[in-house]
C-alpha positions, 0 to 999 in steps of 0.5 A, spaced: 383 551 914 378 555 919 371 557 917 374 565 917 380 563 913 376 559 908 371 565 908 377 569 906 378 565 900 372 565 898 371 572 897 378 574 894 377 568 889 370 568 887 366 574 889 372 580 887 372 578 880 364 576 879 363 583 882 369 586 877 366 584 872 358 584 873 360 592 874 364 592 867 358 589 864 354 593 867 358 600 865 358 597 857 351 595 858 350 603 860 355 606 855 351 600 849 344 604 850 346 612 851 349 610 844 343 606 842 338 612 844 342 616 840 342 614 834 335 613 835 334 620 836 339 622 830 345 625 833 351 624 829 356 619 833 363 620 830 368 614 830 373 613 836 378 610 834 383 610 839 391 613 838 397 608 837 400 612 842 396 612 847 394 604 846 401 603 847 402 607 854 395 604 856 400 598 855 405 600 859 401 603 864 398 596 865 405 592 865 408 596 870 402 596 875 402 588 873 408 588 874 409 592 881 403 587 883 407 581 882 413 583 885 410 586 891 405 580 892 412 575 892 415 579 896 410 580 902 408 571 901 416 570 901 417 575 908 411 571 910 414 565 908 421 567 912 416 568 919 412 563 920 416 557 916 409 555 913 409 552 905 402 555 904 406 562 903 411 559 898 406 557 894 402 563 895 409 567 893 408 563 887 402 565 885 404 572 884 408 570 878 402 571 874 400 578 874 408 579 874 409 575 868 402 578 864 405 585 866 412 583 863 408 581 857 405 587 856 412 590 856 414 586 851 408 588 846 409 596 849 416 595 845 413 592 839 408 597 838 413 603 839 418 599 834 412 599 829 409 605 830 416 609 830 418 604 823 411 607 820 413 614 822 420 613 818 417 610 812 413 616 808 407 616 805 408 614 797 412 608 800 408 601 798 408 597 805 412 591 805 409 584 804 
């Protein structure tokens, strides 16, 4: 491996996901102290809870990202794979299971709370829960 294609990797694996969540961080840090300043100043902050329904298309939204991810980093290490005959693509081909697995794995949640969220809309109010 030469010095550019290790440079490559180091950024892609270590310095994109530090940056991603120094600036998740960052953000929550932001939105923690607005709150802060506030509630000192007495403001009422009302709750926010957020919808199931929207819950579960953020979900969905995220699996079929993931997913799309995930097939689309298979297919481009695979055509690879087919130019230059090099085993490195077949297991960067590999490494595109991940997202895609996580992404089928949101789906599959997606589907479980859409069948719990349609089942607490059937069951009426006066109906104790099942145990």
């Amino acid at each position: 491996m030469t010095v550019p294609e290790m440079l490559v990797a180091l950024s892609v694996c270590l310095v994109l996901p530090l940056a991603a969540l120094l600036t998740a961080y960052s953000f929550r840090r932001l939105a923690s102290r607005e709150r802060m300043h506030a509630i000192e100043k007495g403001v009422n902050i009302p709750f926010e809870s957020v919808d199931p329904r929207e819950r579960a298309a953020r979900t969905r939204r995220w699996a079929i990202v993931l997913i799309a991810l995930g097939i689309g980093w298979i297919l481009f290490c695979l055509i690879g794979l087919a130019a230059e005959k090099d085993n490195d693509m077949l297991t960067a081909a590999g490494l595109g299971l991940i997202p895609a697995l996580i992404g089928a794995g949101l789906l599959i949640d997606f589907r479980l709370r859409s069948k719990e969220l349609d089942a607490s809309e059937a069951r009426s109010p006066a109906e104790p829960l099942p145990r």
